[in-house]
C-alpha positions as CSV (number, residue, x, y, z in Angstrom):
1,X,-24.8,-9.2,12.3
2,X,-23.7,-8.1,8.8
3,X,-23.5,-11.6,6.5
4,X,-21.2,-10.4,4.2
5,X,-18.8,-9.3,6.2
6,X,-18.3,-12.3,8.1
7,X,-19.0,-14.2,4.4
8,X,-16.0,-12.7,3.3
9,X,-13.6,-13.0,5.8
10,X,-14.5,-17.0,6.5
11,X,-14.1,-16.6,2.4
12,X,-10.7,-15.1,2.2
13,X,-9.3,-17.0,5.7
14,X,-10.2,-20.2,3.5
15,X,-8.7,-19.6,0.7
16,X,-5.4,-18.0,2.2
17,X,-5.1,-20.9,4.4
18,X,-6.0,-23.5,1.9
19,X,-3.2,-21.4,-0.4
20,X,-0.8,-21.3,2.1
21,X,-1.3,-24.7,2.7
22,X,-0.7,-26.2,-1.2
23,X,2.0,-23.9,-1.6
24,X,3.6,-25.7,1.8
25,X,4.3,-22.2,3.2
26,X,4.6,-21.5,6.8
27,X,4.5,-17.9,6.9
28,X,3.4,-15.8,8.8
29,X,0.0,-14.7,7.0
30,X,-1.6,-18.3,8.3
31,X,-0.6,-17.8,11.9
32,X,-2.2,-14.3,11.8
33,X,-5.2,-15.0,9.9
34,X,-6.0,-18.2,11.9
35,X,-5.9,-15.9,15.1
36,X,-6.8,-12.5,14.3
37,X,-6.5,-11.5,17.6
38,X,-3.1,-11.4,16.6
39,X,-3.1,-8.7,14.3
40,X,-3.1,-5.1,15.4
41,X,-6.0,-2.6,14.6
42,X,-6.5,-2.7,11.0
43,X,-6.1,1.0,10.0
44,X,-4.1,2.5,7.1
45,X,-3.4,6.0,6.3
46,X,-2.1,6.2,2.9
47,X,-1.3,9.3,0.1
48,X,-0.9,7.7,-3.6
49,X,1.5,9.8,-4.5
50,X,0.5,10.0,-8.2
51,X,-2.6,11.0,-7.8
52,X,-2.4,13.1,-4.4
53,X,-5.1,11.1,-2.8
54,X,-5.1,10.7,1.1
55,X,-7.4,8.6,2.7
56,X,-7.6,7.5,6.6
57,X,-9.7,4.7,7.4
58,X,-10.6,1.3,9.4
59,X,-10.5,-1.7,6.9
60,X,-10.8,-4.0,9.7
61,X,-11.9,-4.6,12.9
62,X,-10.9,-5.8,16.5
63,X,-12.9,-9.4,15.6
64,X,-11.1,-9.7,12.2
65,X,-14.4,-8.8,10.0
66,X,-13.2,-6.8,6.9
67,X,-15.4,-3.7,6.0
68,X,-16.1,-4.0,2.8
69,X,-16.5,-0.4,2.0
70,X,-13.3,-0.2,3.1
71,X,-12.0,-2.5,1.1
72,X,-13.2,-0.9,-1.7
73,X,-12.2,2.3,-1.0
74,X,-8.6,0.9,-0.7
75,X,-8.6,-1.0,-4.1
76,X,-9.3,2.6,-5.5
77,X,-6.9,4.6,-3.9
78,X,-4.3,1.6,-5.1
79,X,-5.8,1.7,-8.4
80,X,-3.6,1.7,-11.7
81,X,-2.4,5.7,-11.6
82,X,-2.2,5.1,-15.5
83,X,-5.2,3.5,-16.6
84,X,-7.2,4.0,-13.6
85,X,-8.1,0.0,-13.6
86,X,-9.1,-1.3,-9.8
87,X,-8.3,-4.7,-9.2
88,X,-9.0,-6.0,-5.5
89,X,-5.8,-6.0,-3.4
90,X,-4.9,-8.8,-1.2
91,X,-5.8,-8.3,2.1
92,X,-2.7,-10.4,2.9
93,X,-0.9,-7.7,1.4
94,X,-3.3,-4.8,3.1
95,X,-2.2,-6.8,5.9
96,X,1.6,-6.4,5.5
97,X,1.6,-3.0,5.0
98,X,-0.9,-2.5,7.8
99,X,2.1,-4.5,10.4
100,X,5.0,-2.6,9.1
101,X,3.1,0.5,10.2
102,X,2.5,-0.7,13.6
103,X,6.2,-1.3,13.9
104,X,6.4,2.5,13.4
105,X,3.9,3.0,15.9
106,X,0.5,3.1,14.0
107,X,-1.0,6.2,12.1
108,X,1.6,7.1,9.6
109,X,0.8,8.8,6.5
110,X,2.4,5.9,3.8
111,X,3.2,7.4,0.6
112,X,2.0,4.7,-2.1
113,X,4.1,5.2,-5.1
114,X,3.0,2.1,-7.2
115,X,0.7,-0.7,-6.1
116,X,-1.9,-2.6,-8.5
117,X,-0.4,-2.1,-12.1
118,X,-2.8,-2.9,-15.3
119,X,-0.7,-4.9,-17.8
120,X,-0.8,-2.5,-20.4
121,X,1.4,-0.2,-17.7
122,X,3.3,-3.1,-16.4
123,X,4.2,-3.3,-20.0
124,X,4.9,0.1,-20.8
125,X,7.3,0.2,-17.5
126,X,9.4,-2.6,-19.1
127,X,10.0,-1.5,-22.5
128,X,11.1,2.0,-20.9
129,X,13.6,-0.6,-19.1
130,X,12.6,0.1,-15.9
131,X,13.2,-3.5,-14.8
132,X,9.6,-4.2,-13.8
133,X,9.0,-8.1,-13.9
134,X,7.1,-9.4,-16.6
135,X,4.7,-11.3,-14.0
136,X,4.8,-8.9,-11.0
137,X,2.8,-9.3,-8.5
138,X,1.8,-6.3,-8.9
139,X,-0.3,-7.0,-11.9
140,X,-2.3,-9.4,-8.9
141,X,-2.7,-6.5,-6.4
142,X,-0.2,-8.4,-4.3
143,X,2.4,-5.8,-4.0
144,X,2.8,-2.3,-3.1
145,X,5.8,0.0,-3.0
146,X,5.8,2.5,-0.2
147,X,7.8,5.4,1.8
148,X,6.9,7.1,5.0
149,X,7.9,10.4,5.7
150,X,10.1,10.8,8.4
151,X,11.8,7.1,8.2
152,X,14.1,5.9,6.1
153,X,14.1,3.7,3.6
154,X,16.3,1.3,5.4
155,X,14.3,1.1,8.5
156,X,11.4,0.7,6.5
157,X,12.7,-2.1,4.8
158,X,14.4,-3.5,8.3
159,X,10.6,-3.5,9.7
160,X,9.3,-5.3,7.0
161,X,12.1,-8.1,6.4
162,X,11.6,-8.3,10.7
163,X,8.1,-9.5,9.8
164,X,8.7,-12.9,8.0
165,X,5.9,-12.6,5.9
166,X,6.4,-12.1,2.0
167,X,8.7,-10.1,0.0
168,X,10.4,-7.3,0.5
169,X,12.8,-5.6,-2.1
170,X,14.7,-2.5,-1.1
171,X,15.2,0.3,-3.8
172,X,17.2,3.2,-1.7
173,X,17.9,4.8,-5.5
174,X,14.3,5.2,-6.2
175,X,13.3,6.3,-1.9
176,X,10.6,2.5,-1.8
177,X,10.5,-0.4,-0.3
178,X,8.6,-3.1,-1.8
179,X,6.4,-5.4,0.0
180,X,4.0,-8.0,-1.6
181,X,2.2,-11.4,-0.1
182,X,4.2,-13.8,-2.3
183,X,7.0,-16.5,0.0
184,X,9.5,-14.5,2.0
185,X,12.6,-13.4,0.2
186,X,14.8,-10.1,-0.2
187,X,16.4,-8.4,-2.7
């Protein structure tokens, strides 16, 4: 049995739940991660569209241990495209994304057009008034904005505000949806 694998995922189903329960949230996040046999494979197929990047892989399996390796490989591929920082994305997050692709059937390529954002980007973005929040979760590795070939951006963002599990802002001017782990809103 690999320790570390299991270590982290008792690790990060702690903390989420112990989060989800200070913050007095109900979502969804705590009802999957209690029962992981809840959640579909967890298996992403994603192009960073900056940096023309494609990656396949398995960042979970059917028991709910997280591969590490995986992981990591993830937090690069959703690296800062500016500064090239890694920060380590929320598997809650991971997670999201990971559903709204199942309601799509599985196996899309996602097109990742910004995810973790270093501050000294996040910053840059804002005083180019591109209307990027001063406190985004992006800057947490909490939020990705995505676009799958072949669906729309309304059905994207349809599949996602189905879900009930953390924020999803549309942006049909710019072709992304927005999804992070934070409470469940719109906009």
């Amino acid at each position: 049995m690999d320790f570390k694998i299991l270590n982290r995922r008792n690790f990060l189903k702690a903390t989420l739940t112990g989060a989800l329960t200070l913050m007095g949230v109900g979502s969804a996040f705590g009802r999957f991660v209690s029962t992981p046999e809840l959640l579909p494979p967890g298996q992403l197929s994603l192009f960073n569209t900056h940096t023309r990047e494609r990656i396949a892989l398995a960042f979970r399996d059917a028991a709910g241990n997280y591969d590490l390796d995986s992981l990591n490989t993830l937090n690069w591929i959703l690296r800062c495209h500016y500064t090239n920082e890694v920060t380590e994305m929320d598997v809650n997050t991971l997670e999201f994304l990971n559903l709204v692709d199942k309601k799509f059937g599985g196996n899309n390529e996602i097109h990742i057009i910004s995810a973790y954002r270093s501050p000294l980007y996040n910053n840059l973005l804002r005083e180019n008034g591109h209307g990027v929040a001063q406190h985004s979760l992006h800057l947490a590795g909490r939020a990705i904005d995505i676009s799958i070939p072949g669906k729309s951006i309304a059905s994207i963002r349809e599949a996602a505000v189905d879900l009930h599990m953390g924020g999803v802002g549309f942006y049909p001017s710019s072709g992304f949806v927005h999804i992070d782990s934070g409470a469940f809103r719109t906009w």
